[in-house]
N, C-alpha and C positions, 0 to 999 in steps of 0.2 A: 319282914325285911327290916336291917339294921341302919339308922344315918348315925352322926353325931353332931350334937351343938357347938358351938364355938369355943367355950369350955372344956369340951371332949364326954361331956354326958353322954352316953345312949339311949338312944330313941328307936322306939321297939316302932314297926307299921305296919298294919294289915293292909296288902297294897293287891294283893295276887293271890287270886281262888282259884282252883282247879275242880270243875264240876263233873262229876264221873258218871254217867248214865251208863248203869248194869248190861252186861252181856251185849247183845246185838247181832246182826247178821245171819248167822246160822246158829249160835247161838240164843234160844227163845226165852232160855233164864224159866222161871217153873209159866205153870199157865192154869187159869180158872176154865170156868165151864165155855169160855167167850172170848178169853183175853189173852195176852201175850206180857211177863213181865218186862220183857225188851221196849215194849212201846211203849208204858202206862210213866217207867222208868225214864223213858228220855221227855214225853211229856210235862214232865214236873221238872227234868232238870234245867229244859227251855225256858219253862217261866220261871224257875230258882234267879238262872243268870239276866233273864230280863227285868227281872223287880231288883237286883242290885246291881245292873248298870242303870236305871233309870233312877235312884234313890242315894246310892254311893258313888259318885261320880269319880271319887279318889281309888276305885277299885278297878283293876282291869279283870275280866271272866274268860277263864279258860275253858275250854268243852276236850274231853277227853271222844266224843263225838255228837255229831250233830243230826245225825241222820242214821240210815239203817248198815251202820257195818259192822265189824269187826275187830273191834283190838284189843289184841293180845294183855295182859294183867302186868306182862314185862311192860310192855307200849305204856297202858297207863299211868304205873308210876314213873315209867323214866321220863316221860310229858313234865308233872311235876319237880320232878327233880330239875333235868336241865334247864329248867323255865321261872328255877328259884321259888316255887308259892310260898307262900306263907300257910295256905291251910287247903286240905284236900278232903273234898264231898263226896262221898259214892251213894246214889241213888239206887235202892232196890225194893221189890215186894218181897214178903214172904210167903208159906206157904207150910198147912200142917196136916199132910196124910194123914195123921192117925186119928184126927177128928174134925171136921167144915165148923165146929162152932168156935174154937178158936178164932183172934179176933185183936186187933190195934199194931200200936205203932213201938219198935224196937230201936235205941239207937246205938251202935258198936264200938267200941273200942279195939285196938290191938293187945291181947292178953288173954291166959286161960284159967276162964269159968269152973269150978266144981260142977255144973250144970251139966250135963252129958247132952240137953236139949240144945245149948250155945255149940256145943262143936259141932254136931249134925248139920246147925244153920252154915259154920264156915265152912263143913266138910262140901255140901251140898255149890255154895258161893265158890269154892276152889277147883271145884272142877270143871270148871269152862278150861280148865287148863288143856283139859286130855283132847281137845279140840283144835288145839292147837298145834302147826308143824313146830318137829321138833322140840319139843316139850320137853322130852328127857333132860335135853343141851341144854333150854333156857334158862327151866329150874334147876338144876342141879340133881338130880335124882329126887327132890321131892314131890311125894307119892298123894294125890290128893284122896284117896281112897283109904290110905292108912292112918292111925290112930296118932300112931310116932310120929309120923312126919309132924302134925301139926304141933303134937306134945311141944318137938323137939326144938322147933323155931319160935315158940310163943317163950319160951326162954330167954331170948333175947331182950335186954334192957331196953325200954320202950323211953330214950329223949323225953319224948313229947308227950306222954301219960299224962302227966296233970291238965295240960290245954285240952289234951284232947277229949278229958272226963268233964272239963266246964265244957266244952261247946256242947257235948252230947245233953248234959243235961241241962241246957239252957234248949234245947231241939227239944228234947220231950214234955220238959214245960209248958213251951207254945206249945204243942200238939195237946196238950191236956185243958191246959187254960184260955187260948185263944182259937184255935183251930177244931177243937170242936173234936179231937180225937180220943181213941181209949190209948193210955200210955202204958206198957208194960213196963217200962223202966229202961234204965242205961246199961248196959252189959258188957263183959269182956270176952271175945273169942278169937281163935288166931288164923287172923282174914292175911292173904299173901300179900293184897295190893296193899295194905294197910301196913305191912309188917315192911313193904319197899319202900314206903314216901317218907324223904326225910324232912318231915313236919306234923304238924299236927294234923291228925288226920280223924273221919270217922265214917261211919258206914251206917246209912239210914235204910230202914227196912220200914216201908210206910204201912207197909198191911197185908193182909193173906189174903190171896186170891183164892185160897182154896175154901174162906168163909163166902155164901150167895153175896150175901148184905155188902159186905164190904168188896165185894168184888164191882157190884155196880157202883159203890162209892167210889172207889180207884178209879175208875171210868168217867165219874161225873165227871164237867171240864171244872165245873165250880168249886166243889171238892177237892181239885186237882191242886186249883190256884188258892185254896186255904190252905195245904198242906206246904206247898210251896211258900206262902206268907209267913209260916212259922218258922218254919228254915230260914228263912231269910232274917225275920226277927231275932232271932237267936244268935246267927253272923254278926249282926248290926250290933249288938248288946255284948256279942264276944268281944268285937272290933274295939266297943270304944273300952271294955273295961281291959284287955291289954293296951291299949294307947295311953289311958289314964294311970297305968302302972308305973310308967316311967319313970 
């Protein structure tokens, strides 16, 4: 968010987060031998917004939901948008059929990867779509099952690219150096909700459920609120190094 000083300077503020906890409702997002991504996902996003309402008092926390529902990927970023954020969090696990030893934490940007493994992640993330009424309408005929579709909208000039590449990699950082996680790095694939919010945005993939080990760790609550602390650190350290840009 923008003010100006009495000079007419601009002063940049990080005032308004929008906390996105993955899938929900009938939607269960992937799931381990025990678990639900739905749940593990809004767990961390509860405590994400409670450790920065209780520590950045200057910040107000949106919740794209709070509980066990439903909203649509149109619903979540328009929440953002009309609600002006300044930066938008989506909470998720991952998960790798082709092998349970696979293992840590991914953080996303809007953009397409040469990695054929980053579009399967967003292929996989974009299709809570087909779950939704009328899908066709909302998205416009994009196909979350097709290759093109996603090609064809990750083309789109990304604003917000460069914010959105410091916060991810300020996310992975904590997760490597405080948090106690394995970091695979920052990545770019082309996520819908991601490609709707107009701000900086990114997309956390705390862990694979489909690994035993870390399936229990997603589950620990302690675990849960380290992974959460790092998020948060990273916010904190985004915050004040755009604020100190001015």
């Amino acid at each position: 968010m923008a003010s100006f000083t009495t000079t007419g300077k601009r002063l940049y503020r990080v005032q308004k987060v929008v906390i996105d906890a993955g899938h929900g409702g009938r939607d269960t997002g992937t799931t381990g031998r025990f678990s639900k991504e739905k749940e593990i996902a809004l767990e961390i996003a509860l405590e994400l917004g409670k450790t920065i309402k209780r520590y950045l008092k200057d910040v107000e926390v949106l919740y794209t939901r709070t509980d066990d529902s439903f909203p649509s990927l149109v619903d979540r970023a328009d929440l953002a948008n009309k609600n002006g954020a300044d930066l938008f969090i989506s909470i998720h696990c991952n998960s790798a059929p082709y092998s349970s030893r696979v293992y840590g934490t991914e953080t996303y940007v809007m953009g397409l990867d040469k990695v054929a493994g980053n579009l399967e992640v967003a292929k996989r993330e974009n299709r809570v779509i087909l779950l939704e009424e009328n899908y066709a309408e909302n998205y416009e005929g994009f196909d979350p099952n097709s290759p093109e579709s996603h090609i064809l909208f990750s083309l789109y000039q990304n604003a917000y690219l460069d914010n959105s590449l410091s916060l991810a990699q300020k996310i992975e950082h904590q997760f490597k150096t405080r948090a106690g996680r394995r970091s695979r790095g920052v990545k770019q694939a082309p996520f819908w909700v991601l490609w709707k919010t107009s701000m900086p945005s990114v997309l956390v993939e705390t862990g694979y459920l489909s690994n035993p080990d870390e399936e229990k760790d997603l589950n620990d609550k302690l675990k849960q609120s380290y992974i959460a602390s790092g998020i948060f650190r990273a916010f904190r350290d985004y915050k004040q190094e755009i604020e100190a840009g001015n």
